[in-house]
N, C-alpha and C positions, 0 to 999 in steps of 0.2 A: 167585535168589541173594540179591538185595536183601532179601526177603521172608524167608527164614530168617535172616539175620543179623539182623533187628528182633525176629523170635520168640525169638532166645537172649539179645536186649537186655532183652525185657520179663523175661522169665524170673529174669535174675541180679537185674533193678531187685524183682522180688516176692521174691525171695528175700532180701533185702537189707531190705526192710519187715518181712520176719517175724522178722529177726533182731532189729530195733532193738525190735520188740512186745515180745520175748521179752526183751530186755535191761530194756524200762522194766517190766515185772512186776515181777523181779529186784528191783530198785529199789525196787517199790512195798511190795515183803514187808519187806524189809531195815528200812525208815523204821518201820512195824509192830510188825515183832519188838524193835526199839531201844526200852529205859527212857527214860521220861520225865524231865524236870527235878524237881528238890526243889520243895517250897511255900515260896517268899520269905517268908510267914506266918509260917510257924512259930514256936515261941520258940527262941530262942537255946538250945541245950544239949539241946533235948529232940529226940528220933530223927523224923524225917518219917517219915507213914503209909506205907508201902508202897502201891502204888498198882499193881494188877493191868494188866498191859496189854492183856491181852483184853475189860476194861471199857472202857478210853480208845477212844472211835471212832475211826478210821483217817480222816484228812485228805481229804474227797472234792476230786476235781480232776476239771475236764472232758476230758473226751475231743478229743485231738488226733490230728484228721486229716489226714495230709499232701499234699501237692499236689506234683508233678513233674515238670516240662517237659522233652522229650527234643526235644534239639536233633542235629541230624544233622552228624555231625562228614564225609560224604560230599560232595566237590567235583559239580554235575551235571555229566553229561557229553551234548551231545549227542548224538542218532541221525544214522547217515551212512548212506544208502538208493543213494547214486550217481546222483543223478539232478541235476544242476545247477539245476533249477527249485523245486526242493524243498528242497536243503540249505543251510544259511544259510552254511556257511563249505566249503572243499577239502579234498580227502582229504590234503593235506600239514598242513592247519590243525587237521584234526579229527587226526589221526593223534598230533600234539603233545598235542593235549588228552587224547585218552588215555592216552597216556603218563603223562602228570602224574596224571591220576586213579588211574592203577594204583601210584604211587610214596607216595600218601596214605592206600592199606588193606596193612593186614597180611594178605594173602593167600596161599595156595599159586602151584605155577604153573598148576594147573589149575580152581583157583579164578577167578585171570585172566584165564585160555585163555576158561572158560567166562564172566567180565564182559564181555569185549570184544565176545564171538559175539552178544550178547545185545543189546549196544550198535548191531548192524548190524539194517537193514530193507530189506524189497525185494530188486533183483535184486543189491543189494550180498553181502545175505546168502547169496542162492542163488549167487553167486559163489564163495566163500568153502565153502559146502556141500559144492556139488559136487567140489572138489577131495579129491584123497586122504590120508586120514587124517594121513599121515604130514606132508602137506604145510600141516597147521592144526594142530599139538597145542602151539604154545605161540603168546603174542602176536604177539613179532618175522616168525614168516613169517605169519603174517594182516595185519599189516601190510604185508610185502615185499607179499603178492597184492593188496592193495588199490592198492599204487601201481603197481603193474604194471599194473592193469586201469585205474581211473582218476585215475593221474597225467597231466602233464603231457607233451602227447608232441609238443610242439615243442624244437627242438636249440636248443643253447646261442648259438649262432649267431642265430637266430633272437630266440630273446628278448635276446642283446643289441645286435641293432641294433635291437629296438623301446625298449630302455633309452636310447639313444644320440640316437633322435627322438625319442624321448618329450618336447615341450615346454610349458611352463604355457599352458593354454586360456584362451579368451576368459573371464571372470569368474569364475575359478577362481582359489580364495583359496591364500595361499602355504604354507599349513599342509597342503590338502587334495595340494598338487602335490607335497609333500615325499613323505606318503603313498605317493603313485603312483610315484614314482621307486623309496623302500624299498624298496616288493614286488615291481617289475621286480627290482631287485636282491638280492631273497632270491630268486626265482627261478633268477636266472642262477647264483647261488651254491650251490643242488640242483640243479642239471643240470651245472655244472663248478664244485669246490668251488676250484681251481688256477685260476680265469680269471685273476681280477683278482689282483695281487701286493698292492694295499694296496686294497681293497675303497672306506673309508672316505674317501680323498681322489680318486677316481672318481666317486662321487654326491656330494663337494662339489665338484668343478668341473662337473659336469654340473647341479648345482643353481642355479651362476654362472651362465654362459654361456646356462641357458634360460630364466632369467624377464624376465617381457614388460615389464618394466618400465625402461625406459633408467637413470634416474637410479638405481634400484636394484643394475640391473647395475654403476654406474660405482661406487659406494659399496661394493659388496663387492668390487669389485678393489683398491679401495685399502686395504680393511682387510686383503687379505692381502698386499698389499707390508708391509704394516705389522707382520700379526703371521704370517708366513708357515707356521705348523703352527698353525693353528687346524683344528679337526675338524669336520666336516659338521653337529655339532648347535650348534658354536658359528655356525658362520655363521648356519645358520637363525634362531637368536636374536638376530643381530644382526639378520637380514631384517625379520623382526617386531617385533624395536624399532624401527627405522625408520620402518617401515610406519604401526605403531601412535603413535607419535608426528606423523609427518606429517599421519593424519585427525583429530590433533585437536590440529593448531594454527591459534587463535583468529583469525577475518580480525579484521583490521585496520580500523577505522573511518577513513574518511578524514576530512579536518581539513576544520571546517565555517569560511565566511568569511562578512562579513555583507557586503551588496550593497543597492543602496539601491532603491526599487518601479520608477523606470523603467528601470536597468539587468534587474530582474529580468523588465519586461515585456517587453523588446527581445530577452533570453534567450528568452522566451518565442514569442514572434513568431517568431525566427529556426527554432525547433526545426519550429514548422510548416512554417515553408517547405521545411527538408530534407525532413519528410514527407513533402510533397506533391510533392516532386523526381523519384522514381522515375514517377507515374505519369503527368508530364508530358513526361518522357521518352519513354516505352512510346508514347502519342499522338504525339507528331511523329513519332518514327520509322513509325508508321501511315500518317499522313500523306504523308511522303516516298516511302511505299513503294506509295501511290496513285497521288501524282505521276509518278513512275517509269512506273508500268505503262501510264497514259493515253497516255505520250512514247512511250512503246515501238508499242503501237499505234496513234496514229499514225502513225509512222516506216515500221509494218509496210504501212498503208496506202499514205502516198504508194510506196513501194519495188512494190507490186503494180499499184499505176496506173503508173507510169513502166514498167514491163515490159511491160503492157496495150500503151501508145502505142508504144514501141521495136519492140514485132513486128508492131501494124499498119501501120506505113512499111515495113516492109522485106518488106511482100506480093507473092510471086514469082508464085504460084500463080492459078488463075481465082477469078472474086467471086463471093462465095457467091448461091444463089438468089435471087428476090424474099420467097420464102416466108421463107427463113433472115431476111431484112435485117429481114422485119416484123416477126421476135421481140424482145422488147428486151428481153427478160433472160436473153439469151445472148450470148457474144460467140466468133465460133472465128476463130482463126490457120490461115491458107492455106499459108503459110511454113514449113519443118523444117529442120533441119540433116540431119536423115535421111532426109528423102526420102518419109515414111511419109504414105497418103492422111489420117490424122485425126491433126489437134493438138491440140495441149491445149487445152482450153477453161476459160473464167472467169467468172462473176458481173459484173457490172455491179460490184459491193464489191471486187472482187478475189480473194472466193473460188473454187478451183479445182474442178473438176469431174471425176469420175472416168468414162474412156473405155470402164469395164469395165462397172461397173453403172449409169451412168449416174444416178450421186446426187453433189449437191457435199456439199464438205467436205473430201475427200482424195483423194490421186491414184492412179493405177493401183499404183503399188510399195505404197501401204498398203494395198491395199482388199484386203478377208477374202472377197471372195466368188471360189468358184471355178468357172469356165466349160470346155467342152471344147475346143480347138484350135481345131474346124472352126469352132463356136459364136460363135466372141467376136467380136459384129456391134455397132455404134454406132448405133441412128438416127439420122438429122439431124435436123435440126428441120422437114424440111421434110416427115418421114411416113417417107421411102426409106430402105428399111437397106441397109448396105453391108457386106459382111463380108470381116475381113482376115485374113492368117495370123499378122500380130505387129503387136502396139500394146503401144505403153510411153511412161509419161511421163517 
């Protein structure tokens, strides 16, 4: 369609050339056939020669050729294919655009039936195709079927409570966040044109209430105590003056004082030493927390040797073999409060020794290893196994 309309452009522009050839002919005869002037010469009184005009040469002039640039008086209109990865703007965005481009050609309606069709690619197209003639022959229902297919198809509901949370992101400027709010609210405004009663002062208080900026927020509250119908474009301007003012005012030089070289050494001096404050901190507290821990094991010490002697006095039971006595880095308790043939036994250090597998370090309730019932036997020390039905330390 584009394409004939540029072939009836060239057409009328040549037609238009040969007119203006034919008119400077016209012209060129006319000057030709026109008598000349008289001879200034002459004498006074006496008649000028006649002067044939088919002897006087005809004025040669160069040939002008003209040059003429065609500028397209056509808005572009993008292609909308429906593929969201592909098209740079929505089928409500493009839909506008076409509109507008169809309202800038003197066309039929079938003229524009067939712009629009032409305007579509892909399965947008074969969308649009497929349906029945009756239901594509002018723009308006080509457009109804494109937003039917791919409009929006969350409910009003929906987009406005993502209008409602919608608030300014971390380093998102206050121009880009106004953006975002607009088109939630031209959304919500195609999907219920009736929502909002006053559209305008909804996305200016929702423009208040969510930017991240305290002192900004306090600042536009007071400007609407102040001028209470101001409209959502004025607030935003007043945001961004703000804004834009605040990042460029000037710091402030502090007031310099003079000070004479030992005060300024003593400054100096002094500053090292806070430096060096934190990490002589961090070492004691090291320190203390060595100190500590030696206290602690000692403490754990004596506490295992005093329990050591407390159960050997209070030996109820028979003294161990000679074989047992000659070991010296064992010690066993004869003694129980329960009764049971093996007690707990210890290291010479006070480390405890386990009755199950017989490795020190830890007692029967921690040890991982697992024996069968009948199994679970103690050697002594003196070679003899004993085996019980229950040992626990």
């Amino acid at each position: 369609m584009a394409g004939e309309e540029l072939a009836a452009q060239v057409r009328a522009l040549t037609e238009l050339v040969q007119k203006l050839q034919s008119d400077n002919e016209k012209l060129r005869e006319e000057v030709n056939t026109r008598p000349g002037p008289s001879n200034p010469d002459d004498v006074v009184g006496e008649p000028a020669a006649s002067v044939d005009p088919a002897a006087v040469p005809a004025p040669t002039s160069p040939l002008v050729t003209g040059r003429y640039v065609l500028v397209p008086r056509e808005r572009k209109c993008p292609k909308f294919s429906g593929k969201t990865a592909q098209d740079p703007i929505t089928v409500e965005e493009w839909v506008e655009e076409a509109r507008r481009s169809l309202g800038v050609r003197p066309m039929s309606q079938t003229e524009k039936t067939l712009f629009v069709f032409d305007l579509l690619d892909g399965e947008a197209k074969a969308e649009v195709k497929l349906r029945p003639s009756g239901e594509r022959d002018n723009p308006e229902k080509i457009f109804a079927i494109l937003l039917e297919a791919y409009g929006c198809s969350q409910t009003y509901i929906t987009l406005q409570q993502q209008f409602f949370q919608r608030g300014q992101l971390e380093g998102e400027s206050l121009r880009e966040y106004s953006h975002e709010i607009m088109s939630l609210m031209e959304m919500v405004k195609r999907k219920a044109p009736l929502c909002f009663p006053n559209p305008d002062n909804v996305l200016r208080d929702q423009f208040i209430e969510h930017v991240k900026d305290i002192m900004l927020k306090r600042e536009l509250r007071r400007h609407m105590r102040l001028h209470p119908n101001s409209s959502f474009l004025d607030i935003r301007r007043e945001a961004l003056r703000w804004v834009e003012e605040g990042e460029h005012i000037p710091k402030l030089r502090s007031r310099a004082y003079s000070c004479n070289a030992q005060r300024t050494t003593e400054c100096e001096a002094d500053l090292n030493v806070i430096s060096a404050k934190p990490t002589t901190e961090i070492s004691e507290l090291k320190e203390c927390l060595v100190r500590q821990q030696a206290q602690l094991d000692a403490i754990m010490h004596r506490l295992y040797s005093s329990s050591l002697r407390t159960h050997s006095g209070s030996t109820t039971h028979a003294q161990p073999s000679q074989h047992q006595r000659a070991e010296p880095s064992f010690r066993r308790w004869s003694g129980s409060a329960r009764g049971g043939p093996f007690q707990p036994r210890f290291q010479q250090d006070g480390t405890p020794i386990c009755l199950r597998c017989n490795q020190p370090g830890h007692m029967v309730r921690a040890c991982l290893t697992t024996l069968p019932l009948s199994s679970r036997a103690l050697p002594p020390a003196g070679g003899t196994t004993v085996t019980t039905a229950h040992s626990e330390n």
